[in-house]
N, CA, C and O atoms as a Maestro MAE file, in Angstrom:
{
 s_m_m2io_version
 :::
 2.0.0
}

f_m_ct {
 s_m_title
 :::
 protein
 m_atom[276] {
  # First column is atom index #
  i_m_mmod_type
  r_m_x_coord
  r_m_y_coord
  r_m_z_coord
  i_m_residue_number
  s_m_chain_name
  s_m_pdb_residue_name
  s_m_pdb_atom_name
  i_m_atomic_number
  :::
  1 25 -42.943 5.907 -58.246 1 A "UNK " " N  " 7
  2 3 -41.941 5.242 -57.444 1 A "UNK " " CA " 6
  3 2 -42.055 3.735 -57.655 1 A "UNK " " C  " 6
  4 15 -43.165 3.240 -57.849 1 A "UNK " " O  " 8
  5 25 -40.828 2.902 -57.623 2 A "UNK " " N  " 7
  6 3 -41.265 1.376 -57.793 2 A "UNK " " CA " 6
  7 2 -40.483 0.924 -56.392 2 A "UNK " " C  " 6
  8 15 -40.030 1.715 -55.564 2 A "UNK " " O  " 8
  9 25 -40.428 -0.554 -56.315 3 A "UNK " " N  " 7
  10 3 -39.806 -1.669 -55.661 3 A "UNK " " CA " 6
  11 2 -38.599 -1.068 -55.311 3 A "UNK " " C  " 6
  12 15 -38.034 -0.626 -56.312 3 A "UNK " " O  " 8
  13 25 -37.792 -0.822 -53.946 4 A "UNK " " N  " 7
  14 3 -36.462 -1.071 -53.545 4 A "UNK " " CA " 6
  15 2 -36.394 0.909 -53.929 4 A "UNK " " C  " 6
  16 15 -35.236 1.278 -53.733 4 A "UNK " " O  " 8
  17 25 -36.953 1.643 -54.207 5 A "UNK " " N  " 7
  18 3 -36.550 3.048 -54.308 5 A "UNK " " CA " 6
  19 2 -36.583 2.933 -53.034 5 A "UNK " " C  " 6
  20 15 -37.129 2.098 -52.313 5 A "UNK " " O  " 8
  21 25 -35.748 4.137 -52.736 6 A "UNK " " N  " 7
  22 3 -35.930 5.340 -51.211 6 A "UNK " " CA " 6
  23 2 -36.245 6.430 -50.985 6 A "UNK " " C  " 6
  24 15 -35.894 7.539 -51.388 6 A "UNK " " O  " 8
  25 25 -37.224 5.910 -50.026 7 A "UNK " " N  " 7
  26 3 -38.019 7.513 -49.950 7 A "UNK " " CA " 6
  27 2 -37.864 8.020 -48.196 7 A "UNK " " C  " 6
  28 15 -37.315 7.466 -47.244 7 A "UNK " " O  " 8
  29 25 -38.553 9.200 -48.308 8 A "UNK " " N  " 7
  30 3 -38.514 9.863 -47.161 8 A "UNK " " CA " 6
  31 2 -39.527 10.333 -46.439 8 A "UNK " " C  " 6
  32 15 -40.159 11.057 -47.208 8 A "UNK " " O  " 8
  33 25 -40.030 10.331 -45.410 9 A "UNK " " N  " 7
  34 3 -41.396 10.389 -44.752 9 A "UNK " " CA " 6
  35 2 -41.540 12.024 -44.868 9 A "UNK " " C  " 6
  36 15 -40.598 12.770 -44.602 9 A "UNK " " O  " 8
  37 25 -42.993 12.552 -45.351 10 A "UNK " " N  " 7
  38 3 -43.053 14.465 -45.649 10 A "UNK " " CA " 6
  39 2 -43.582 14.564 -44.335 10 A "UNK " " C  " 6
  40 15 -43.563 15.731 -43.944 10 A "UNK " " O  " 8
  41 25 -44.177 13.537 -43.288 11 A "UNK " " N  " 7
  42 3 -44.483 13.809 -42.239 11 A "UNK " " CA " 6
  43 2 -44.315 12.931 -40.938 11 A "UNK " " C  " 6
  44 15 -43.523 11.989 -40.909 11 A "UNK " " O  " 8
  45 25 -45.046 13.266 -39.940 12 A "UNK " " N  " 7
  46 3 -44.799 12.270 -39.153 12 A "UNK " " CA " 6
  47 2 -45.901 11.184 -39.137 12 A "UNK " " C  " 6
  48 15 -47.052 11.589 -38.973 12 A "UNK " " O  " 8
  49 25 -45.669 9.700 -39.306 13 A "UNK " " N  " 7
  50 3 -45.913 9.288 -39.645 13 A "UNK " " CA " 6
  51 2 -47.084 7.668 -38.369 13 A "UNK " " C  " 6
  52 15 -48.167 7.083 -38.401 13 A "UNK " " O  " 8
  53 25 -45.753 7.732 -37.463 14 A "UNK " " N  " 7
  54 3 -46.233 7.316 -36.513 14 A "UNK " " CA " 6
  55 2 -45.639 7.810 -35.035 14 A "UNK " " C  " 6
  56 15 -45.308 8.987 -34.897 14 A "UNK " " O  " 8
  57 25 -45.521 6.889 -33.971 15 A "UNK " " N  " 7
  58 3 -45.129 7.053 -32.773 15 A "UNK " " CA " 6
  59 2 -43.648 7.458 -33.254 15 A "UNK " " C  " 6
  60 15 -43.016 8.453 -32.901 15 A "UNK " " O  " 8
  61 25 -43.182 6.276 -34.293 16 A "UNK " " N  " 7
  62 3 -41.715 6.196 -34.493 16 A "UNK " " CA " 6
  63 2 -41.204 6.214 -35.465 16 A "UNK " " C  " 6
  64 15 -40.103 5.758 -35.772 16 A "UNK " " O  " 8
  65 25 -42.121 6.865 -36.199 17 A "UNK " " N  " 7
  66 3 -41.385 7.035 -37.912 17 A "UNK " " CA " 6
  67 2 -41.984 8.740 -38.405 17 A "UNK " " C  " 6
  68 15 -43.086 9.064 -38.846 17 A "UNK " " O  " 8
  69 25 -40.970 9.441 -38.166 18 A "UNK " " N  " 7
  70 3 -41.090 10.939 -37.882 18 A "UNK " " CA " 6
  71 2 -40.619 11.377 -39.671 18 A "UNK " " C  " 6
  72 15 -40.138 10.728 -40.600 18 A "UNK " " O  " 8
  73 25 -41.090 12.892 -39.481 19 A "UNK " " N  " 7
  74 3 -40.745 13.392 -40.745 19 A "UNK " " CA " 6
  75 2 -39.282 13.357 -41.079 19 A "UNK " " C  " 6
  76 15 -38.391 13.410 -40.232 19 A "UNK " " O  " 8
  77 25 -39.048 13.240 -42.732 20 A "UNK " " N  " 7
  78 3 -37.473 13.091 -42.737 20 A "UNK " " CA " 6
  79 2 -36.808 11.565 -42.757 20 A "UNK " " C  " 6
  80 15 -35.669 11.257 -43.105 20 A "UNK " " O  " 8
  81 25 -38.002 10.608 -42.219 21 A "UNK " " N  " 7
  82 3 -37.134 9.460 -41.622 21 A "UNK " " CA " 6
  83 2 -37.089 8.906 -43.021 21 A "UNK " " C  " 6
  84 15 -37.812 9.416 -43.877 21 A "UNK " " O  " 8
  85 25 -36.029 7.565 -43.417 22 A "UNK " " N  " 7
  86 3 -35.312 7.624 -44.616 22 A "UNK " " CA " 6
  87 2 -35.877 5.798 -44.195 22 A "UNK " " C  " 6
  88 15 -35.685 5.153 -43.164 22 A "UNK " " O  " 8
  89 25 -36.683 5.371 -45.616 23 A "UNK " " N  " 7
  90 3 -36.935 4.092 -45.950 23 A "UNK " " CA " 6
  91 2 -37.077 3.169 -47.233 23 A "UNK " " C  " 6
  92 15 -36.878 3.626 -48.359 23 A "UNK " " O  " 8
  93 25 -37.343 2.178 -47.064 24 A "UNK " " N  " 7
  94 3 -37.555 1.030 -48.895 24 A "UNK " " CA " 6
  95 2 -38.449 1.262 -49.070 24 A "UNK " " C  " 6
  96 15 -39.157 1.399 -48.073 24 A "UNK " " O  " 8
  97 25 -39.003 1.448 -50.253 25 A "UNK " " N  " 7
  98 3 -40.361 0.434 -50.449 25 A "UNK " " CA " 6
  99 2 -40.075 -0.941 -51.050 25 A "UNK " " C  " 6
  100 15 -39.555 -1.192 -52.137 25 A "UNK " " O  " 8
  101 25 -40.570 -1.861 -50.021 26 A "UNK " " N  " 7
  102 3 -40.842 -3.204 -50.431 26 A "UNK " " CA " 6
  103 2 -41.496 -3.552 -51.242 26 A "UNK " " C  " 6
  104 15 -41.295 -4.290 -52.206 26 A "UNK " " O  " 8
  105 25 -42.349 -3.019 -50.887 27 A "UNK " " N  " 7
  106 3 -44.040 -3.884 -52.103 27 A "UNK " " CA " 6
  107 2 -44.643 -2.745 -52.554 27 A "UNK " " C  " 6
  108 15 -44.497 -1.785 -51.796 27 A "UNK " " O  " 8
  109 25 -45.295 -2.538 -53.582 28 A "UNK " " N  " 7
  110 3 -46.638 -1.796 -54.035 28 A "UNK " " CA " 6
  111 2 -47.752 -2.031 -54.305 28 A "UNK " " C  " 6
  112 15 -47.847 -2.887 -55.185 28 A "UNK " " O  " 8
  113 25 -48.840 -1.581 -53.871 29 A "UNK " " N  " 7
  114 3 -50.319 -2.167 -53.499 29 A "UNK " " CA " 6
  115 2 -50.870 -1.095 -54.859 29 A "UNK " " C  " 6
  116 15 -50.604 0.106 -54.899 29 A "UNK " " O  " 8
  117 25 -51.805 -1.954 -56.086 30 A "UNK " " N  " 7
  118 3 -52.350 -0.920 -56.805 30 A "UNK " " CA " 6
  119 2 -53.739 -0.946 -56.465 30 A "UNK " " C  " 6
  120 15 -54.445 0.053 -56.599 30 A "UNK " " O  " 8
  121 25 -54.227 -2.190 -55.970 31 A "UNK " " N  " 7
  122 3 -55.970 -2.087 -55.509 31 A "UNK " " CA " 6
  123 2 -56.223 -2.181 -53.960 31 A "UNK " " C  " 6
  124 15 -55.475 -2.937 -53.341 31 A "UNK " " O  " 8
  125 25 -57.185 -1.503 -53.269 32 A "UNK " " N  " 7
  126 3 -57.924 -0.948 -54.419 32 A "UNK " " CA " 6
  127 2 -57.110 0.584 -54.231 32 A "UNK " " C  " 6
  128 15 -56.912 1.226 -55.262 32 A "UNK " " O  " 8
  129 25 -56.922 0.814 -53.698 33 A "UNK " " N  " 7
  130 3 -55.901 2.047 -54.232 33 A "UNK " " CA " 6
  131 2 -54.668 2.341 -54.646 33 A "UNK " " C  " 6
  132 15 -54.038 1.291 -54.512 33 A "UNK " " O  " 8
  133 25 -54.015 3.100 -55.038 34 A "UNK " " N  " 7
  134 3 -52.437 2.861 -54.739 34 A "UNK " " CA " 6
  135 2 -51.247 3.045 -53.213 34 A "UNK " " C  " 6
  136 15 -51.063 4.148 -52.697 34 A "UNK " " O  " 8
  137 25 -50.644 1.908 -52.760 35 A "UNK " " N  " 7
  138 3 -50.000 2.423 -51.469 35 A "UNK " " CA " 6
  139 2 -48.935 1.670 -51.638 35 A "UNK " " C  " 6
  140 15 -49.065 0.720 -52.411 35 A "UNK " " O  " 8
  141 25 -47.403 1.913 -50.870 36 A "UNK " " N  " 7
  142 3 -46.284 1.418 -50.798 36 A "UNK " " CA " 6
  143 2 -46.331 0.993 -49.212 36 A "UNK " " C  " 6
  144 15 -46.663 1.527 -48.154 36 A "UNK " " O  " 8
  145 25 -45.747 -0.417 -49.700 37 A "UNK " " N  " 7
  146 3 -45.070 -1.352 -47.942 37 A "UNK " " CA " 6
  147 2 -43.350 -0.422 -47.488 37 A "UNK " " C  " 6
  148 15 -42.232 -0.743 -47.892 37 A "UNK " " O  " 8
  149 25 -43.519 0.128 -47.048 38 A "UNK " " N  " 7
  150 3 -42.393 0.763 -46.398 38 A "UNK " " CA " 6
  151 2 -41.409 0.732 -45.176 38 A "UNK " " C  " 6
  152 15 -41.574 1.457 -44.194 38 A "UNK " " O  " 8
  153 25 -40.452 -0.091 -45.294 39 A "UNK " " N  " 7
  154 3 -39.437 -0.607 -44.310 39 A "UNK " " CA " 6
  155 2 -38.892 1.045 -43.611 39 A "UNK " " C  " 6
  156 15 -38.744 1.973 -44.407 39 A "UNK " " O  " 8
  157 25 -38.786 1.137 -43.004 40 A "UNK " " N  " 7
  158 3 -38.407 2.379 -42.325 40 A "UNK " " CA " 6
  159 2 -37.275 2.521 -41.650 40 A "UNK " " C  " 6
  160 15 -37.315 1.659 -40.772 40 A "UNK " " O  " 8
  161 25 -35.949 3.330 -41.535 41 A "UNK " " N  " 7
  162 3 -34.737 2.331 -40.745 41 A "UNK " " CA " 6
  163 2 -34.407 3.608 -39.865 41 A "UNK " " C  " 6
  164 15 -35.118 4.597 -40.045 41 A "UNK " " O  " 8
  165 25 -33.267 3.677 -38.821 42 A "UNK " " N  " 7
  166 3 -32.645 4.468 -38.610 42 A "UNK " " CA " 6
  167 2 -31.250 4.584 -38.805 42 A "UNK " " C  " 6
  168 15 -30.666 3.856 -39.608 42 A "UNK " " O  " 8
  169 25 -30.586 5.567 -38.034 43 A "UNK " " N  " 7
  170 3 -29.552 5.881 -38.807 43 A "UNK " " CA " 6
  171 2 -28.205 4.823 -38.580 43 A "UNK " " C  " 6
  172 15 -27.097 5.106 -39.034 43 A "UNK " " O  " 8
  173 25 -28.456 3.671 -37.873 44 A "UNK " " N  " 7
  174 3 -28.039 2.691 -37.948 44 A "UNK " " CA " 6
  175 2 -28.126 1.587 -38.856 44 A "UNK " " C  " 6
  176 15 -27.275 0.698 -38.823 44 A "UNK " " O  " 8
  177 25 -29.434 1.558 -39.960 45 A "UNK " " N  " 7
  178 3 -29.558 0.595 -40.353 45 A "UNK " " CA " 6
  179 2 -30.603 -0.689 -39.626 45 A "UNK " " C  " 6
  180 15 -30.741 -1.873 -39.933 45 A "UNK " " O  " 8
  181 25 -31.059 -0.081 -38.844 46 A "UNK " " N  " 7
  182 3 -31.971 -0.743 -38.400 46 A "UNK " " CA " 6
  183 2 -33.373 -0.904 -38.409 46 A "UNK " " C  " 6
  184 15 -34.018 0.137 -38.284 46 A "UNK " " O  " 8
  185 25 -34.137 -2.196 -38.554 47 A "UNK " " N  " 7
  186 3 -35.983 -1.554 -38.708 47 A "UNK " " CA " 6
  187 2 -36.575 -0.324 -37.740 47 A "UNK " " C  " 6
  188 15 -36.191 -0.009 -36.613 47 A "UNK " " O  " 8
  189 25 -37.068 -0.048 -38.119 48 A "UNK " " N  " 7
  190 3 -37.627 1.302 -36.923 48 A "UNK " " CA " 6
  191 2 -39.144 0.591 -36.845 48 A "UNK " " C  " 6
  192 15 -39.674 0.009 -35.899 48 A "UNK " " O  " 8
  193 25 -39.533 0.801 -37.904 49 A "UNK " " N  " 7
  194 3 -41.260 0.024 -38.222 49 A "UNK " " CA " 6
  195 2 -41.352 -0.259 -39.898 49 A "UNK " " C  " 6
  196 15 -40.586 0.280 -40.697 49 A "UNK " " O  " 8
  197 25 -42.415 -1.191 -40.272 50 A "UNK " " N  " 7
  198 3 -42.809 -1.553 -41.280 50 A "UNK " " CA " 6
  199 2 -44.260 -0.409 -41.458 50 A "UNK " " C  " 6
  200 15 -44.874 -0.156 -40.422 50 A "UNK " " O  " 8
  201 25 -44.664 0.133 -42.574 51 A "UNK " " N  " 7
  202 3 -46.094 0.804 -42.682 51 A "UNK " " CA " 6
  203 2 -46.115 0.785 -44.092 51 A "UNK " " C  " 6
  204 15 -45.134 0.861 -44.831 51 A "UNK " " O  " 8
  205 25 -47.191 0.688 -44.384 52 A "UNK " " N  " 7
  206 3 -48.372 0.865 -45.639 52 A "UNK " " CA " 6
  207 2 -48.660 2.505 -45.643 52 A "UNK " " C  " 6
  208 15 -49.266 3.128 -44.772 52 A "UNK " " O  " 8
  209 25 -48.151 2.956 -46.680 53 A "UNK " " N  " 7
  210 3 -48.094 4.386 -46.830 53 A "UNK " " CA " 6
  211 2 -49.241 5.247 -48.082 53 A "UNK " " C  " 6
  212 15 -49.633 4.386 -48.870 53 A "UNK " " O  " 8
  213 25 -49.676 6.275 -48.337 54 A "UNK " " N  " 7
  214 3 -50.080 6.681 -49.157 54 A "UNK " " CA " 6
  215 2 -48.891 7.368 -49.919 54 A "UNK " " C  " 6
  216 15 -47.830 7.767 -49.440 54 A "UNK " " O  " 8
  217 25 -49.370 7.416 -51.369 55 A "UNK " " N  " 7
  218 3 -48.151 8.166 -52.001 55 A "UNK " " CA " 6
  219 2 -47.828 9.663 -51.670 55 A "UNK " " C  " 6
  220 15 -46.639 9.964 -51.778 55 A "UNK " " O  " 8
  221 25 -48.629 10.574 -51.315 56 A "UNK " " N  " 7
  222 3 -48.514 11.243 -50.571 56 A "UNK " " CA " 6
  223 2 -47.789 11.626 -49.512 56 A "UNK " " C  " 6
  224 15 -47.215 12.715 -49.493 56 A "UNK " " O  " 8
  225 25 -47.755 11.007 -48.797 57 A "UNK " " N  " 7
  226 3 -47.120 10.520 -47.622 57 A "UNK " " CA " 6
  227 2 -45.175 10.386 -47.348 57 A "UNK " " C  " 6
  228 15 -44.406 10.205 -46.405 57 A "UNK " " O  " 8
  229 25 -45.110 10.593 -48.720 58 A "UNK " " N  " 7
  230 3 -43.435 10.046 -48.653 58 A "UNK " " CA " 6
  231 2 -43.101 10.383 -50.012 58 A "UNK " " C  " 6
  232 15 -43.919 10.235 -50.921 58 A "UNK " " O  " 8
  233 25 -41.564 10.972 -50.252 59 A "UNK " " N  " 7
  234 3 -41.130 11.384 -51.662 59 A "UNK " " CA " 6
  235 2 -39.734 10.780 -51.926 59 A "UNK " " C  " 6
  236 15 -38.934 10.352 -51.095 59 A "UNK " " O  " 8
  237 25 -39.638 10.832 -53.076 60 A "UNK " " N  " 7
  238 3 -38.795 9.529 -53.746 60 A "UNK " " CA " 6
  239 2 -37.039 10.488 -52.969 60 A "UNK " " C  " 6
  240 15 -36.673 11.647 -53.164 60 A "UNK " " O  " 8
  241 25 -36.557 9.690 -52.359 61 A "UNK " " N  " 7
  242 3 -34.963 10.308 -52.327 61 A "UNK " " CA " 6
  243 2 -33.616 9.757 -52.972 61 A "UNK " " C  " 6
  244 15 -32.520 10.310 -53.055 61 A "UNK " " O  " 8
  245 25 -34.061 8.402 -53.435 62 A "UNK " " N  " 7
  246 3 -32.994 7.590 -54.303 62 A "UNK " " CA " 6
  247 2 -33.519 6.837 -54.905 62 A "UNK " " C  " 6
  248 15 -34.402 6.197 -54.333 62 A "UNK " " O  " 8
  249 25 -33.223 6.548 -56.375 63 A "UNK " " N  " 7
  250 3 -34.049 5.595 -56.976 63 A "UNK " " CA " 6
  251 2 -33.114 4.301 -57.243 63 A "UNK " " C  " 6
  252 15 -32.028 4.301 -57.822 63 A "UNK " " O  " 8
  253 25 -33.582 3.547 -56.860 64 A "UNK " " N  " 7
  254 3 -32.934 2.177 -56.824 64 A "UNK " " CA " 6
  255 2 -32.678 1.957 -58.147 64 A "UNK " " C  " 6
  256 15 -33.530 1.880 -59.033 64 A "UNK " " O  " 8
  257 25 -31.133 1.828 -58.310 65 A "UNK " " N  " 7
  258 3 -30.497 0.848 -59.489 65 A "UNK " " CA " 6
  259 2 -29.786 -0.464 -59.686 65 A "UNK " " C  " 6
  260 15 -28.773 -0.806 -59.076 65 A "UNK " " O  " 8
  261 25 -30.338 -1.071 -60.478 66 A "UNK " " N  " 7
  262 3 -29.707 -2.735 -60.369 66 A "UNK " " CA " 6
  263 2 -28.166 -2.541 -60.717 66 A "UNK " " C  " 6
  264 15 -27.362 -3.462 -60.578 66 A "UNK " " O  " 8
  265 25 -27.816 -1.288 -61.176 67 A "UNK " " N  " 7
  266 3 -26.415 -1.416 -61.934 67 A "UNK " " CA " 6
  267 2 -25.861 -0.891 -61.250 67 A "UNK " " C  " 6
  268 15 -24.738 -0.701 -61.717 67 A "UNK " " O  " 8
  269 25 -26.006 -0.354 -59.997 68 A "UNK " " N  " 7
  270 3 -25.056 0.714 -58.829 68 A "UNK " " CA " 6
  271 2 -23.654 0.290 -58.611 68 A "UNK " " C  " 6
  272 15 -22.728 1.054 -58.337 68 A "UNK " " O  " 8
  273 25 -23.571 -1.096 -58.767 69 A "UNK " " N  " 7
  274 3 -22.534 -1.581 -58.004 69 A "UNK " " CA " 6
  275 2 -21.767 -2.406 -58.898 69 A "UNK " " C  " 6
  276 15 -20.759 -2.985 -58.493 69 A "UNK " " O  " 8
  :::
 }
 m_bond[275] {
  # First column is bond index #
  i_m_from
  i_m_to
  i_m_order
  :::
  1 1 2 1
  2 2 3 1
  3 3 4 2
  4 3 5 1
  5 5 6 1
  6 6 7 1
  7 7 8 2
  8 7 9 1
  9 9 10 1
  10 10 11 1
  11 11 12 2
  12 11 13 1
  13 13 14 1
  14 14 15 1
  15 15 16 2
  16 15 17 1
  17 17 18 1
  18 18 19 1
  19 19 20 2
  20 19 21 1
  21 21 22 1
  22 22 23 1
  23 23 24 2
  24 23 25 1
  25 25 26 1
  26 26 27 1
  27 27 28 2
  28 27 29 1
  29 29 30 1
  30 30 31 1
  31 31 32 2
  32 31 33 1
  33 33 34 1
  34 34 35 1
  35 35 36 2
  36 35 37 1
  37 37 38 1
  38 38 39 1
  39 39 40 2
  40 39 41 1
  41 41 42 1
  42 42 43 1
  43 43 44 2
  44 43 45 1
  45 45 46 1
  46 46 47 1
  47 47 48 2
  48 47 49 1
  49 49 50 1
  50 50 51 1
  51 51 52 2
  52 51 53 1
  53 53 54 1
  54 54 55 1
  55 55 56 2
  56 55 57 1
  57 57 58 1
  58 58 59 1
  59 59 60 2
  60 59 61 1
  61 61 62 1
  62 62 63 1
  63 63 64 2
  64 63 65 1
  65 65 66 1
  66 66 67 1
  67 67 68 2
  68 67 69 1
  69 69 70 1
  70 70 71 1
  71 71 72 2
  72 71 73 1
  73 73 74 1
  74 74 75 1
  75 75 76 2
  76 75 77 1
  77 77 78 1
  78 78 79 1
  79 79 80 2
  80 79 81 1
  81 81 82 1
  82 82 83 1
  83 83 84 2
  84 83 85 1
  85 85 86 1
  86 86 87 1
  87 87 88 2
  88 87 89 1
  89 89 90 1
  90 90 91 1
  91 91 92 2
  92 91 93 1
  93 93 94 1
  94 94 95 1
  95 95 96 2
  96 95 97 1
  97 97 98 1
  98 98 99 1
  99 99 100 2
  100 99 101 1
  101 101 102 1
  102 102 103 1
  103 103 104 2
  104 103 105 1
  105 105 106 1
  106 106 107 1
  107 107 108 2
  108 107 109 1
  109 109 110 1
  110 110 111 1
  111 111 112 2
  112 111 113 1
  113 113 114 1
  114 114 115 1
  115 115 116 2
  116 115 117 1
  117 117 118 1
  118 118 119 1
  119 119 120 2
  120 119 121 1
  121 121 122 1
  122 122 123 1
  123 123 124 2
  124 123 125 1
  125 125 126 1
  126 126 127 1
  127 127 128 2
  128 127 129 1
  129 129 130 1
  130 130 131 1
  131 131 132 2
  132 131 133 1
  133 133 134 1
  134 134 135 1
  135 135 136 2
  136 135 137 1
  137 137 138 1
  138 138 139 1
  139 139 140 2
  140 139 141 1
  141 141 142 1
  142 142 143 1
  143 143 144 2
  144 143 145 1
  145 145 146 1
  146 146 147 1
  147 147 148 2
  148 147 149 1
  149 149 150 1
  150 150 151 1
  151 151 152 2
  152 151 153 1
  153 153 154 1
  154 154 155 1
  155 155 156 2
  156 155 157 1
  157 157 158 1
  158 158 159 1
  159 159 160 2
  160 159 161 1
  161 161 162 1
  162 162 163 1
  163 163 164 2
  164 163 165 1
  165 165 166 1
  166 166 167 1
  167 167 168 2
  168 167 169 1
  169 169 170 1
  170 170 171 1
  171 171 172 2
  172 171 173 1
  173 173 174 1
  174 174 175 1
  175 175 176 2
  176 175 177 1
  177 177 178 1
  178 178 179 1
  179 179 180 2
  180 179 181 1
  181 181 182 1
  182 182 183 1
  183 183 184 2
  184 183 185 1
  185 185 186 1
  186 186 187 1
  187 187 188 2
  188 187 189 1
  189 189 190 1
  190 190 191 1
  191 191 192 2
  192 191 193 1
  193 193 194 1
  194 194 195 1
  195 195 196 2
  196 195 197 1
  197 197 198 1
  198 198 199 1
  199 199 200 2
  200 199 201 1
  201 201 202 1
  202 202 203 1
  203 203 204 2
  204 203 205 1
  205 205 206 1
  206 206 207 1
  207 207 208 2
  208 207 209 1
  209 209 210 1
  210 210 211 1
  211 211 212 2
  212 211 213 1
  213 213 214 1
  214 214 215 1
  215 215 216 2
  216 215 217 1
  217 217 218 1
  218 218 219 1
  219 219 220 2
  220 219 221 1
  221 221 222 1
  222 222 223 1
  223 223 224 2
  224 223 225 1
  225 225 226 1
  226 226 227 1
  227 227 228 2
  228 227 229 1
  229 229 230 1
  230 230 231 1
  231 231 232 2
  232 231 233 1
  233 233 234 1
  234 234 235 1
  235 235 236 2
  236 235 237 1
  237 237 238 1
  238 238 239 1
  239 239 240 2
  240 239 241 1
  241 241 242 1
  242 242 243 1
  243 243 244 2
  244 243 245 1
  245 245 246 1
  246 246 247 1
  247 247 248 2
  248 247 249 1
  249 249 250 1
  250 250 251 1
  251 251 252 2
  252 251 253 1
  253 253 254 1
  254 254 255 1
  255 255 256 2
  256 255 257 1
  257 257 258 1
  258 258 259 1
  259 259 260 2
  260 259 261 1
  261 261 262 1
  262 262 263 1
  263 263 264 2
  264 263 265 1
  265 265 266 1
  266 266 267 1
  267 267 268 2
  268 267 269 1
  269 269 270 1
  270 270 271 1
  271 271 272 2
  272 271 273 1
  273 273 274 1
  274 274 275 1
  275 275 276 2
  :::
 }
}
């Protein structure tokens, strides 16, 4: 997965970022392990929470293209 894909939480994640829930990844962390900064929204478009995810944790649902538009 890179920068600006969308992914989807395989679980629940926190208080407020439940399985299913639909987010960015912002950043990617390769040391010392690998993890994604993950903007999290709802179905408004709004932040829900920011989290540091394992890859595990979340699967790719759109892959960001610079040419979409």
């Amino acid at each position: 997965m890179n920068e600006f894909d969308v992914v989807k939480a395989k679980r629940d994640l926190s208080s407020k970022v439940f399985k299913n829930c639909i987010g960015t990844i912002v950043m990617i962390y390769e040391k010392p392990r690998l993890g994604y900064e993950v903007e999290f929204i709802n179905e408004m478009g709004e932040t829900i929470e920011l989290l540091t995810v394992k890859p595990q944790d979340v699967s790719l649902y759109q892959r960001y293209s610079r040419n979409k538009f």
